[in-house]
Backbone of each chain as ProteinMPNN parsed JSONL, in Angstrom:
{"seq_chain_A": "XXXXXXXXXXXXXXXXXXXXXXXXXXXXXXXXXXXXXXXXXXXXXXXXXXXXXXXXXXXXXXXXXXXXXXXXXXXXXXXXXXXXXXXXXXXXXXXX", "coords_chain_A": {"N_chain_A": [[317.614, 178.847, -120.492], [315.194, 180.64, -119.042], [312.513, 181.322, -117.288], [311.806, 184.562, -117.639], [313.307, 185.347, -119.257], [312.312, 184.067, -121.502], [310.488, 185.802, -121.842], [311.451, 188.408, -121.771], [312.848, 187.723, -124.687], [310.916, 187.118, -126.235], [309.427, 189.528, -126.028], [311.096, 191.366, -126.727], [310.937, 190.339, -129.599], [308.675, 191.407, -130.275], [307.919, 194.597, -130.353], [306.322, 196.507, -130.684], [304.592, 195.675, -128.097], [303.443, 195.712, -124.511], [305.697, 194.939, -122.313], [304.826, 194.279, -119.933], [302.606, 192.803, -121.002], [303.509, 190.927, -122.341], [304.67, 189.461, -120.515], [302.363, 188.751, -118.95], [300.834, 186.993, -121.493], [302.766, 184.56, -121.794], [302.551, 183.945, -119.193], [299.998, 182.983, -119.492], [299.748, 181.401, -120.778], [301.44, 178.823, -119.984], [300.004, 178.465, -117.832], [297.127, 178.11, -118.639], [297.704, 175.206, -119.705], [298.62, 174.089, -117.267], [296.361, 174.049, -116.123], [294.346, 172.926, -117.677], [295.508, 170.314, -117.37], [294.961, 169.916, -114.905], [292.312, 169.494, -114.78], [292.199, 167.338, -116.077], [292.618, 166.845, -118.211], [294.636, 166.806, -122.232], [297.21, 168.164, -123.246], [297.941, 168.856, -126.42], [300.552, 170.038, -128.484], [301.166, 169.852, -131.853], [304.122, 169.09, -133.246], [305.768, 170.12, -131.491], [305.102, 168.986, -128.629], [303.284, 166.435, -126.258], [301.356, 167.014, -123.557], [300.467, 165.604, -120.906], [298.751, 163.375, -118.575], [299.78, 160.764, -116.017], [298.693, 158.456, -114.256], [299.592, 156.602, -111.121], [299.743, 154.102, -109.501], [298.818, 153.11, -105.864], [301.638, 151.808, -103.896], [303.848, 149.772, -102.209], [306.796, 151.27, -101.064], [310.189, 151.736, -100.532], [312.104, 153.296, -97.527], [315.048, 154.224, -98.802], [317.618, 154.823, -96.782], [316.722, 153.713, -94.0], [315.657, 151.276, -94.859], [312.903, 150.92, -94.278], [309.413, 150.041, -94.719], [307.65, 151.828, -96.653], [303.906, 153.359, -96.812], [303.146, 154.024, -100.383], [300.774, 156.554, -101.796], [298.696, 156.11, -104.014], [298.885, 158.462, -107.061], [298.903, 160.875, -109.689], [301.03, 162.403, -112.453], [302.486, 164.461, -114.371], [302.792, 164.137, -117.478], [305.268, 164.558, -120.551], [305.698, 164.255, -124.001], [307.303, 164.205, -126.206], [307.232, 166.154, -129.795], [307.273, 165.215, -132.761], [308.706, 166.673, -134.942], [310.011, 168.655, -133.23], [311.774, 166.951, -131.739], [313.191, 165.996, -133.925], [314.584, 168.049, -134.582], [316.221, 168.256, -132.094], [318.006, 166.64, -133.025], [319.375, 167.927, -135.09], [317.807, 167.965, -137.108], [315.9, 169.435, -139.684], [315.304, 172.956, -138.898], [312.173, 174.472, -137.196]], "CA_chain_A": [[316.626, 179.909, -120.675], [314.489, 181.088, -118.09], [310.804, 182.346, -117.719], [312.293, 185.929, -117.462], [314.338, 184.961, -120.126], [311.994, 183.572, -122.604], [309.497, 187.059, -121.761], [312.746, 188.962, -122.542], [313.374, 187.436, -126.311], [309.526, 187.694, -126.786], [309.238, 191.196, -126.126], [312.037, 191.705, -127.991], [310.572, 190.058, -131.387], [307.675, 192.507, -130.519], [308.519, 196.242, -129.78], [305.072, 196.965, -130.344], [304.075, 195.187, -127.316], [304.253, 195.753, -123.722], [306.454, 194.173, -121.387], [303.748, 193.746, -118.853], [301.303, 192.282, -121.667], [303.649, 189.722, -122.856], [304.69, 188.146, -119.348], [300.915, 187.875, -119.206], [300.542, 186.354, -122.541], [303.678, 183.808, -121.839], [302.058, 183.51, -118.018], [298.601, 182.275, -119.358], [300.16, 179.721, -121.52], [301.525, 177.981, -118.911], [298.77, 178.193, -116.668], [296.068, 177.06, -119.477], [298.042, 174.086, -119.714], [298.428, 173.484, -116.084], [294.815, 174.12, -115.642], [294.156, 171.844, -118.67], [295.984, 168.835, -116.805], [294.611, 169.531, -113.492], [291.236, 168.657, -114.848], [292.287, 165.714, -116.258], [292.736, 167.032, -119.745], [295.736, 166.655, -122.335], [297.082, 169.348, -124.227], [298.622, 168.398, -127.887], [300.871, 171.017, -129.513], [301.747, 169.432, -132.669], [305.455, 169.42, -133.344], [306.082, 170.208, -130.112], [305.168, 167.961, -127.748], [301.922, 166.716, -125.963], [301.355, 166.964, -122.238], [299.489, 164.273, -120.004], [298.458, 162.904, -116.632], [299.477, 159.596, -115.988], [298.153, 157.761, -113.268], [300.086, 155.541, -110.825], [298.919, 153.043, -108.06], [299.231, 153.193, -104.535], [302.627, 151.358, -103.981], [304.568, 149.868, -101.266], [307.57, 151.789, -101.654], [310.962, 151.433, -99.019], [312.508, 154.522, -97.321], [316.386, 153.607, -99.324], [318.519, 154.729, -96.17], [316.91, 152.589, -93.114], [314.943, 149.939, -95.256], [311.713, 150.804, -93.574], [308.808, 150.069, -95.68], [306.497, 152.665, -96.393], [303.5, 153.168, -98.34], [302.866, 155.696, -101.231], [299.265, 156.913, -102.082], [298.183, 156.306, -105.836], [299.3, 159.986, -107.263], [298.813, 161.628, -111.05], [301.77, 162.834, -112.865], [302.297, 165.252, -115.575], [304.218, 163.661, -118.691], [305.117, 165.471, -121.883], [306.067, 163.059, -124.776], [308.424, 165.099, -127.444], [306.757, 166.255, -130.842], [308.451, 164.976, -133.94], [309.584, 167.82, -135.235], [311.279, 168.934, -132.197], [312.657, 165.885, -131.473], [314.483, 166.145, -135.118], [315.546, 169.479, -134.384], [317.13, 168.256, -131.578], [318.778, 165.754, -133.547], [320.278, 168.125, -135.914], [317.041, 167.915, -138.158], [315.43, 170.961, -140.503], [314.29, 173.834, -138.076], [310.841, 174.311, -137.01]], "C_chain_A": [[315.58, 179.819, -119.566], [313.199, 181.591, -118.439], [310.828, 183.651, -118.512], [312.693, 185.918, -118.727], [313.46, 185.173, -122.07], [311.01, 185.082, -122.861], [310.307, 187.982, -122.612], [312.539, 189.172, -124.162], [311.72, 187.69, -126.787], [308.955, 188.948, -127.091], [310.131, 191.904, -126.841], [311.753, 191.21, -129.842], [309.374, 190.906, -131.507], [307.779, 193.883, -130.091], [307.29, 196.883, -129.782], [304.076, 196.195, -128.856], [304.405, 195.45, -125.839], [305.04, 194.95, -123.322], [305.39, 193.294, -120.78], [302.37, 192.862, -119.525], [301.866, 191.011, -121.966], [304.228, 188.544, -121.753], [302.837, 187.914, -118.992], [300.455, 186.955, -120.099], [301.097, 184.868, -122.175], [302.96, 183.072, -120.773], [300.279, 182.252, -118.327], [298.536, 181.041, -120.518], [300.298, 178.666, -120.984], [300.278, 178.1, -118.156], [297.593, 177.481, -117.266], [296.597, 175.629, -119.569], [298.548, 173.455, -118.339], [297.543, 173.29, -115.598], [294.293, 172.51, -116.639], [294.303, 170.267, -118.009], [295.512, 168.842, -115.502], [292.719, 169.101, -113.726], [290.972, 167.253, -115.669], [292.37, 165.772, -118.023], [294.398, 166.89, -120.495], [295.831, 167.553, -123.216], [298.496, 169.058, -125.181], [299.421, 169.399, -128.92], [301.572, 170.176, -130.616], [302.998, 169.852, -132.807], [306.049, 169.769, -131.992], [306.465, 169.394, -129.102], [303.533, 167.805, -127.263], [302.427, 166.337, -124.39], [300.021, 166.345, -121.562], [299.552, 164.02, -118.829], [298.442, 161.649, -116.759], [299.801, 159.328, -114.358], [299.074, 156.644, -112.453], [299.811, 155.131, -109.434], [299.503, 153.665, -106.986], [300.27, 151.725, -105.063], [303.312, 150.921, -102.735], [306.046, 150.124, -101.269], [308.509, 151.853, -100.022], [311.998, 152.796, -98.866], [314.171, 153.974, -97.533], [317.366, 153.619, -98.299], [318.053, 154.054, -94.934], [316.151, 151.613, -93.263], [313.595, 149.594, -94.892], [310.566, 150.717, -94.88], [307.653, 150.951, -95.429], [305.238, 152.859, -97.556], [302.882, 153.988, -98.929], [301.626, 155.275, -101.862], [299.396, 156.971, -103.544], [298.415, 158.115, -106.129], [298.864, 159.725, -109.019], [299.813, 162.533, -111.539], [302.081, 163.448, -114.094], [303.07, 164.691, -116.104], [304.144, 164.466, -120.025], [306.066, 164.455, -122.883], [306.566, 164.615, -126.105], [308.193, 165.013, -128.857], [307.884, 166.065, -131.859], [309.111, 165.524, -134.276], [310.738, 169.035, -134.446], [312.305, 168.217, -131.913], [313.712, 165.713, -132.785], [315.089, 167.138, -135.084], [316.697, 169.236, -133.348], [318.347, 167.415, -131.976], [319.68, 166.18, -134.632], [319.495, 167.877, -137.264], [316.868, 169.065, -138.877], [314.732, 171.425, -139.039], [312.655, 174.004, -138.274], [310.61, 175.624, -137.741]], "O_chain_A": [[315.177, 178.69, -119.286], [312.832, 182.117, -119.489], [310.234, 183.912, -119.558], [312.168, 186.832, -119.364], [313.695, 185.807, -123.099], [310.826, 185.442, -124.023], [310.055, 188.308, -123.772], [312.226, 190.194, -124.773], [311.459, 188.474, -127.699], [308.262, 189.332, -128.033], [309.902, 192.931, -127.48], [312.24, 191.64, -130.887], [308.963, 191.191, -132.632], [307.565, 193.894, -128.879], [307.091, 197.784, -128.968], [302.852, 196.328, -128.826], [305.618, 195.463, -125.628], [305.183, 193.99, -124.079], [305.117, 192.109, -120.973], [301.423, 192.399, -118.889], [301.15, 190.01, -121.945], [304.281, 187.322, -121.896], [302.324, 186.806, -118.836], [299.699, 186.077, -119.682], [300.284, 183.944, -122.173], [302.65, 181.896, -120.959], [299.765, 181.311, -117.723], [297.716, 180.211, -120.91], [299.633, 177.655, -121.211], [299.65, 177.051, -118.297], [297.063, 176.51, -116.725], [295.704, 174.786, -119.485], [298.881, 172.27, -118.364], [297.484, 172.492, -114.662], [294.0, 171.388, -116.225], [293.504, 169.336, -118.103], [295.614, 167.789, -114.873], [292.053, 168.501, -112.882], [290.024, 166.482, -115.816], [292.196, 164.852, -118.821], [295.366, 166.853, -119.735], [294.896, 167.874, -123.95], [299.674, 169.042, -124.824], [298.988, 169.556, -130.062], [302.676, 169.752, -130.274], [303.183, 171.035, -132.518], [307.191, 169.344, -131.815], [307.592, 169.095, -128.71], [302.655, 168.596, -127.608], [303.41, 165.683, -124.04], [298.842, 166.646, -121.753], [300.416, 164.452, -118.066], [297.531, 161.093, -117.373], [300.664, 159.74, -113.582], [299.35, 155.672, -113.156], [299.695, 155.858, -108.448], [300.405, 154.502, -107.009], [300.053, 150.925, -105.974], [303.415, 151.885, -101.977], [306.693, 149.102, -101.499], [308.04, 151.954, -98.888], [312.584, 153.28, -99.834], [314.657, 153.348, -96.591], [318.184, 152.705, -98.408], [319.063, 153.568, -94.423], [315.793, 150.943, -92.294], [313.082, 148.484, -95.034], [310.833, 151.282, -95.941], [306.897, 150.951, -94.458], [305.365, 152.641, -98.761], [302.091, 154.737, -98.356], [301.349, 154.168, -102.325], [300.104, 157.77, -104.159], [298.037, 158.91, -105.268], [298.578, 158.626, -109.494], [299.622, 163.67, -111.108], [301.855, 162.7, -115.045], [304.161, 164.526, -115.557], [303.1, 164.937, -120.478], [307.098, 163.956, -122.436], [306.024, 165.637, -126.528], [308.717, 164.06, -129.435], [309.016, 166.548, -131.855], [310.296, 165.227, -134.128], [311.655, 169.782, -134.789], [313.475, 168.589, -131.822], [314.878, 165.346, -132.634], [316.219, 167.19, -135.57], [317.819, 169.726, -133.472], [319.442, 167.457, -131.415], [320.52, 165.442, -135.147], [320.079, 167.643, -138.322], [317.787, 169.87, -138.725], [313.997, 170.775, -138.295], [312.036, 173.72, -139.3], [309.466, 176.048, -137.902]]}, "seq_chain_B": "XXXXXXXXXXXXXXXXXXXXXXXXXXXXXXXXXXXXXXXXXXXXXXXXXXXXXXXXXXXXXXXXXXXXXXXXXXXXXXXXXXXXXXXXXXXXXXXXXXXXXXXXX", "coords_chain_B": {"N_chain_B": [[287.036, 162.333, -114.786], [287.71, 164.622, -117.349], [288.979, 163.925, -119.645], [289.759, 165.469, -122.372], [291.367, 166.708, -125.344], [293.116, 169.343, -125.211], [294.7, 172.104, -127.694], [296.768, 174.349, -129.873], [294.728, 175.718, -130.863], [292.98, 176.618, -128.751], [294.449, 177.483, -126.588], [295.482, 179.497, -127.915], [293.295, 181.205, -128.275], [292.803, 181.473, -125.49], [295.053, 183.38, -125.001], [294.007, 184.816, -126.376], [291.707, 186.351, -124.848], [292.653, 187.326, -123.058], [294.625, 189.072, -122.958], [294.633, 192.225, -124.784], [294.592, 191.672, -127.753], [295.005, 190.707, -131.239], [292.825, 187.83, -132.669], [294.481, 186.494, -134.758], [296.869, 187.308, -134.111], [297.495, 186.563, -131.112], [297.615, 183.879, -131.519], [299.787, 183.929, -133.572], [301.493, 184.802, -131.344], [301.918, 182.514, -129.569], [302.844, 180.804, -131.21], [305.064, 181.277, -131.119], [306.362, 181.963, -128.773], [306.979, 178.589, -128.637], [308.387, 178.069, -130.72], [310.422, 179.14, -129.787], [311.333, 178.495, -127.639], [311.943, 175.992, -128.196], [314.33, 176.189, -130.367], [315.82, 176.929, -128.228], [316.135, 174.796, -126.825], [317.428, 173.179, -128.861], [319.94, 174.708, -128.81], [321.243, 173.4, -126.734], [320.231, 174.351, -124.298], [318.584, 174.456, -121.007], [315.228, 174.939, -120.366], [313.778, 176.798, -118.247], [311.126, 176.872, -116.639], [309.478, 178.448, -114.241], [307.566, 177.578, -111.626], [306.319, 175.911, -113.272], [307.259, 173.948, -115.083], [310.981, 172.197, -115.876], [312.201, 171.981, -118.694], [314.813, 169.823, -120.609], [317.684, 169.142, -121.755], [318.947, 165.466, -122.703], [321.405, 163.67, -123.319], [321.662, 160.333, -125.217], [323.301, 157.309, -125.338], [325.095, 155.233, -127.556], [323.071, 151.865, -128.227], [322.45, 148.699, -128.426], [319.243, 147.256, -130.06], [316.255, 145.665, -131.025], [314.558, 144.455, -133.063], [311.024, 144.458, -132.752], [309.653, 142.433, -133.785], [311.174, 140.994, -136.059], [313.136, 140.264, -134.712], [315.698, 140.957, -135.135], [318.814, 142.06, -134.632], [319.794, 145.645, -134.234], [321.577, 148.567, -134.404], [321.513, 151.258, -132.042], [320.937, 154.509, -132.65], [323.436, 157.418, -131.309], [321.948, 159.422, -129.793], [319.644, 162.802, -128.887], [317.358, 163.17, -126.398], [314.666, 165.052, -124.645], [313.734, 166.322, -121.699], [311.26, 166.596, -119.786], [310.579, 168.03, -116.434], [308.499, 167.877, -114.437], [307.374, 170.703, -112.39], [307.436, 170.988, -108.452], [305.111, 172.417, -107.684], [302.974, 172.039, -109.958], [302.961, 169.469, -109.677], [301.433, 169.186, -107.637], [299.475, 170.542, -107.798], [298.173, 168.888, -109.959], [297.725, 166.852, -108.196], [296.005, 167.571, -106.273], [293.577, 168.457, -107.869], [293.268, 165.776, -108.611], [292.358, 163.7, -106.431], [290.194, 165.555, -105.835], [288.581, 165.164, -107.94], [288.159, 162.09, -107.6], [288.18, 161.562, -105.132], [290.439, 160.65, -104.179], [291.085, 158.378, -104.537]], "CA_chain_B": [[287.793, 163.078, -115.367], [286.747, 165.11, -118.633], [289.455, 163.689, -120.6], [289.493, 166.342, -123.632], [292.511, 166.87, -125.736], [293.07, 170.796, -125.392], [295.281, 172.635, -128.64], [296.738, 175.367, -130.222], [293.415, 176.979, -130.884], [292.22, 176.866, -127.038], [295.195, 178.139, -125.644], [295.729, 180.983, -128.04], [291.882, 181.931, -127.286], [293.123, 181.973, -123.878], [295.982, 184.368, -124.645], [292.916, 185.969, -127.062], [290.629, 186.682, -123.743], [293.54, 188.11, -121.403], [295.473, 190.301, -123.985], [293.691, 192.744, -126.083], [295.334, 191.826, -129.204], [293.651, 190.106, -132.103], [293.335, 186.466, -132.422], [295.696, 186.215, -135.087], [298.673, 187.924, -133.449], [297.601, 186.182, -130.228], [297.969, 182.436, -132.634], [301.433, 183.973, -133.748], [302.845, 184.567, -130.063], [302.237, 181.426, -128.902], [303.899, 180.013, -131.848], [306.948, 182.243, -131.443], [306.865, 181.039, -127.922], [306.951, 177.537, -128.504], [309.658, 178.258, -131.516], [312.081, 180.024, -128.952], [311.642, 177.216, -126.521], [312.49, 174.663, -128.786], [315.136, 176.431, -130.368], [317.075, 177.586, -126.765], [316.807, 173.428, -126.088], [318.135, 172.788, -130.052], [321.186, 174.952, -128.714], [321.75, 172.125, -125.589], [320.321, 174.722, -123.047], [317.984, 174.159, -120.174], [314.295, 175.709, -120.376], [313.087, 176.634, -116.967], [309.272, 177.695, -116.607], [309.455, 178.695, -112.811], [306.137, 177.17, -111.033], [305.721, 175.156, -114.182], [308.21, 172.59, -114.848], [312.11, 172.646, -116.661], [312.896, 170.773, -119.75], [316.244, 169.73, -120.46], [318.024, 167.994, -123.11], [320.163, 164.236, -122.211], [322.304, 162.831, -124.476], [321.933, 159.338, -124.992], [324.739, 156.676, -125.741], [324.377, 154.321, -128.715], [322.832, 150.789, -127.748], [322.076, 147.589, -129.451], [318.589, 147.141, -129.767], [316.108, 144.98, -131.427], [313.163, 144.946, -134.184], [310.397, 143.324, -132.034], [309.076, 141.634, -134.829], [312.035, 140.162, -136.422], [314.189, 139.736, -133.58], [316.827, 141.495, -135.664], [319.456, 143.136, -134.028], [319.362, 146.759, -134.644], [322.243, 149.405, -133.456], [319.82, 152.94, -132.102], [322.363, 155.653, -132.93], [323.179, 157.908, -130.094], [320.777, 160.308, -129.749], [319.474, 163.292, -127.759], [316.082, 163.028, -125.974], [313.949, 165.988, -124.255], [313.145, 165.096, -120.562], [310.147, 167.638, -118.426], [310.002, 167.878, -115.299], [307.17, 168.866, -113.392], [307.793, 171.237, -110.838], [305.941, 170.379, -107.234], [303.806, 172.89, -107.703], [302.608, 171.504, -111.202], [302.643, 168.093, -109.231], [300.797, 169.197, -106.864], [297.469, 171.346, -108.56], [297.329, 167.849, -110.649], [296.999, 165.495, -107.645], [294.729, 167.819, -105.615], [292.309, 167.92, -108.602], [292.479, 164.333, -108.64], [291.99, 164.38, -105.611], [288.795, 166.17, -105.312], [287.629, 164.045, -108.397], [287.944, 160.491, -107.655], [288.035, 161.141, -103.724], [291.866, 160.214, -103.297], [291.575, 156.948, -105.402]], "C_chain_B": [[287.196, 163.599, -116.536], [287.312, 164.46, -119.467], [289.635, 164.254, -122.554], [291.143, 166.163, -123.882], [292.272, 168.327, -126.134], [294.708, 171.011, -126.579], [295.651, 173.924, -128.795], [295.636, 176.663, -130.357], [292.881, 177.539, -129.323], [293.447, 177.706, -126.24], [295.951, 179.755, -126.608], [294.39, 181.87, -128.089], [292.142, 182.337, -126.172], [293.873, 183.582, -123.605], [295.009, 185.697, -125.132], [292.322, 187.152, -125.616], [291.533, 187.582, -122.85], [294.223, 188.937, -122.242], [294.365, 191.127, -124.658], [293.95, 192.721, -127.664], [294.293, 190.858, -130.082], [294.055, 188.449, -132.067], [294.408, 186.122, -133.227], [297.311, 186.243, -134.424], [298.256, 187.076, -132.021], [298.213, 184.304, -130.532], [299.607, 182.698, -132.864], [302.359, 184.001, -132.788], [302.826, 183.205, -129.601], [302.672, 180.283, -129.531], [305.607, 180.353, -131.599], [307.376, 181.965, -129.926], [307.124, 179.366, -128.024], [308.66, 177.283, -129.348], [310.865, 178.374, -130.831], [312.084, 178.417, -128.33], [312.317, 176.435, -127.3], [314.282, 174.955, -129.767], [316.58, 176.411, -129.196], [317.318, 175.797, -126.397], [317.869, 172.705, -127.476], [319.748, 172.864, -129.492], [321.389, 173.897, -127.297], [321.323, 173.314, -124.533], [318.83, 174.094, -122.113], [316.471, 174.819, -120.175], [313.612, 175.885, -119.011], [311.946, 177.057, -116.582], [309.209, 177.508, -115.163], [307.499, 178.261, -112.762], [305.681, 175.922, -112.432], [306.931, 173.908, -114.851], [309.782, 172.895, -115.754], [311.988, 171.307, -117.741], [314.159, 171.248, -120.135], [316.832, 168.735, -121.694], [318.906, 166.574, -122.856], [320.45, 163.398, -123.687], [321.834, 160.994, -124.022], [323.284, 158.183, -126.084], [324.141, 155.855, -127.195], [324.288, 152.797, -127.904], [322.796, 149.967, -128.935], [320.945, 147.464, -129.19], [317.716, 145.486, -130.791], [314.646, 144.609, -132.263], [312.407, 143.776, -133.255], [309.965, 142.166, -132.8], [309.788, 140.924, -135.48], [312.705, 139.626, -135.785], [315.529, 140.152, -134.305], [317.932, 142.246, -135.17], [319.827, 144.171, -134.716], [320.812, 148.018, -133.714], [321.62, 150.427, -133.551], [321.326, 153.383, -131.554], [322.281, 156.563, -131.429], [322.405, 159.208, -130.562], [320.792, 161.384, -128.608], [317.727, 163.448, -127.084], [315.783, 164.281, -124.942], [313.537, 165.889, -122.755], [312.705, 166.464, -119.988], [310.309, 166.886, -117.455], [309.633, 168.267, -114.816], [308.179, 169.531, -112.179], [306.53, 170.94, -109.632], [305.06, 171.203, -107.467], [302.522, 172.263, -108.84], [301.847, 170.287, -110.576], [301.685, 168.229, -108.537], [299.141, 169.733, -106.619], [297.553, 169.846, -109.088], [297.057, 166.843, -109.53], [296.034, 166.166, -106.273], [293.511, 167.699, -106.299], [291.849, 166.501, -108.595], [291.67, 163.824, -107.843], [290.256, 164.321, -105.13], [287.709, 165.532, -106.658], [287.374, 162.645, -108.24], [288.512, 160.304, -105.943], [289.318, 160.012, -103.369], [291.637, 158.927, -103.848], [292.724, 156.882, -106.566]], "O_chain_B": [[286.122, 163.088, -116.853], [286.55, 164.108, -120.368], [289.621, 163.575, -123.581], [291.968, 165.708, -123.09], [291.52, 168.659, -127.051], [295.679, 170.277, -126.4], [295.109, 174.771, -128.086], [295.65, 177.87, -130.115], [292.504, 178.662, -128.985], [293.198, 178.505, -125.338], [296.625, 180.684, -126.161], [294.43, 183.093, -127.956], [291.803, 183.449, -125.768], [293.66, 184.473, -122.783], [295.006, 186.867, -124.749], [292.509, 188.364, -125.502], [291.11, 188.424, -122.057], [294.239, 189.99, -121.605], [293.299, 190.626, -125.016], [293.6, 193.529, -128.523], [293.192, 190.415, -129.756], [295.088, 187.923, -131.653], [295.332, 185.501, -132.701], [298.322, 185.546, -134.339], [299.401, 186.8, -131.664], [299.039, 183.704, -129.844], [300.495, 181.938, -132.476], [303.516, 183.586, -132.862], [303.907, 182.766, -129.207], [302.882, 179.179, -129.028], [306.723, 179.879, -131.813], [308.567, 181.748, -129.702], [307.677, 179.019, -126.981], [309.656, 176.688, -128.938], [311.977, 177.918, -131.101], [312.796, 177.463, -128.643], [313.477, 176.202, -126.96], [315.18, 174.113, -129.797], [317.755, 176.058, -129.294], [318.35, 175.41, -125.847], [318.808, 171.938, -127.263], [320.583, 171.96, -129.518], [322.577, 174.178, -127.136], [322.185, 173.358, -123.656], [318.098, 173.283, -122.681], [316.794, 175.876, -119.633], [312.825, 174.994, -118.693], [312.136, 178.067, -115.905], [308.88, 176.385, -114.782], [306.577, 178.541, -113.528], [304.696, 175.192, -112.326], [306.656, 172.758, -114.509], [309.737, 173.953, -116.381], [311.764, 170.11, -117.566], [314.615, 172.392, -120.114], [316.309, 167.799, -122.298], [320.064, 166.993, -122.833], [319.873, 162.827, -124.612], [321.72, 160.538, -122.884], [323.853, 158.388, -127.156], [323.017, 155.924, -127.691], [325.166, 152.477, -127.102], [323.016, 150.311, -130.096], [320.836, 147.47, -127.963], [318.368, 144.503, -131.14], [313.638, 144.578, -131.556], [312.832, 142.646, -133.017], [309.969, 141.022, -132.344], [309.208, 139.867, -135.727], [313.042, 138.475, -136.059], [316.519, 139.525, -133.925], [317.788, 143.432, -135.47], [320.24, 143.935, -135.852], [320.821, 148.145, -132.49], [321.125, 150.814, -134.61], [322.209, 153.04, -130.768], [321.363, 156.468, -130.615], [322.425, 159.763, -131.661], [321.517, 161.27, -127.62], [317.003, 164.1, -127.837], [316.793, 164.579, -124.305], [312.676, 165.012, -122.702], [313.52, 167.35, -119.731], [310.268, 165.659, -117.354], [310.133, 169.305, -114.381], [309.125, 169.168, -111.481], [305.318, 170.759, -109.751], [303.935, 170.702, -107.481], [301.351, 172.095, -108.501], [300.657, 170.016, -110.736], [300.827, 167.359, -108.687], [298.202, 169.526, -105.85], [296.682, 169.27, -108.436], [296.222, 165.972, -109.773], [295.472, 165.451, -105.443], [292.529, 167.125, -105.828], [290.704, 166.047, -108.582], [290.524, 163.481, -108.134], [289.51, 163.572, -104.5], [286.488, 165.416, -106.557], [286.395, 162.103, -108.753], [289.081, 159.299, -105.516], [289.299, 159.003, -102.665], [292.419, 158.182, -103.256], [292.988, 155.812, -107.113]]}, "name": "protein", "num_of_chains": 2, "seq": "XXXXXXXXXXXXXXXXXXXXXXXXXXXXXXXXXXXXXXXXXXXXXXXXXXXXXXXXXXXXXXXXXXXXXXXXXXXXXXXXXXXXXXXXXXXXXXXXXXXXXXXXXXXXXXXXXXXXXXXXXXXXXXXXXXXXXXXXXXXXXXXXXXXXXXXXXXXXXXXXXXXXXXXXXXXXXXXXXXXXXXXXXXXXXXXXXXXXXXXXX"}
């Protein structure tokens, strides 16, 4: 499933809605929660999942095909940890 | 960093402020998005949020594991686990903010 995709089936469970309102709607979901993590915030959808910034050192890290060692700048990485109730769904649990 | 934990309520305010719809129905789409998503990965497919990252579903095998506390050996059934991945762009708004808060530390 795709962005396009997921806009699609959305606008399709609403017929009263535009098109153009609900790739905005879908659009500012994602973006609140990319905004959310770019200020250092974490955003918790119960059952879902929660999404985080974790932190990792500067590193001396080796380029794998001529063994050269190079070294990587401390960075911040988005993680999303898998809400219970999804995670049983995917397991063949009761639907959400 | 601010360190807040942002929710359901803040981000269907969000959808509140940019849609003209009411807050309720703005609360119900962004359940009925979250629903689909999780459904379309139930069925084993791929979720791709262009500029924003894909999640994906991986099977895992069955292992032997082990109760930390007893030292019991434990067989963890096979399973399927959820795995995001940022897309660079994603990667890349979170380590300019950082960035520009903690001056590249």
């Amino acid at each position: 499933m795709t962005k396009s995709e997921l806009i699609a089936r959305i606008a399709e469970l609403n017929p009263h809605l535009y098109q153009r309102d609900v790739e905005r709607i879908v659009s500012t979901i994602f973006d609140e929660i990319a905004s959310a993590l770019a200020r250092g915030d974490r955003v918790e959808l119960r059952g879902f999942g929660a999404f985080s910034v974790k932190h990792r050192d500067a590193r001396v890290g080796r380029n794998p095909r001529t063994g050269e060692t190079v070294s990587v700048d401390a960075k911040a990485a988005p993680y999303f940890k898998t809400g219970k109730q999804l995670r049983e769904l995917l397991n063949g649990g009761e639907s959400v | 960093m601010s360190g807040q934990t942002i929710t359901r309520s803040q981000l269907s305010e969000a959808v509140y402020q940019e849609v003209g719809l009411s807050r309720n129905e703005s609360a119900d789409l962004l359940e009925s998005v979250l629903t689909e998503m999780s459904q379309a990965l139930a069925r084993g497919e791929t979720v791709k949020i262009s500029s924003f990252g894909s999640f994906s579903v991986r099977e895992k095998g069955q292992r032997i594991g082990r109760n930390p506390k007893t030292g019991e050996e434990v067989p963890i059934m096979p399973r399927k686990v959820l795995v995001f991945r940022p897309s660079q762009l994603l990667k890349s708004r979170i380590n300019t903010a950082a960035q520009e808060d903690h001056g590249g530390a």
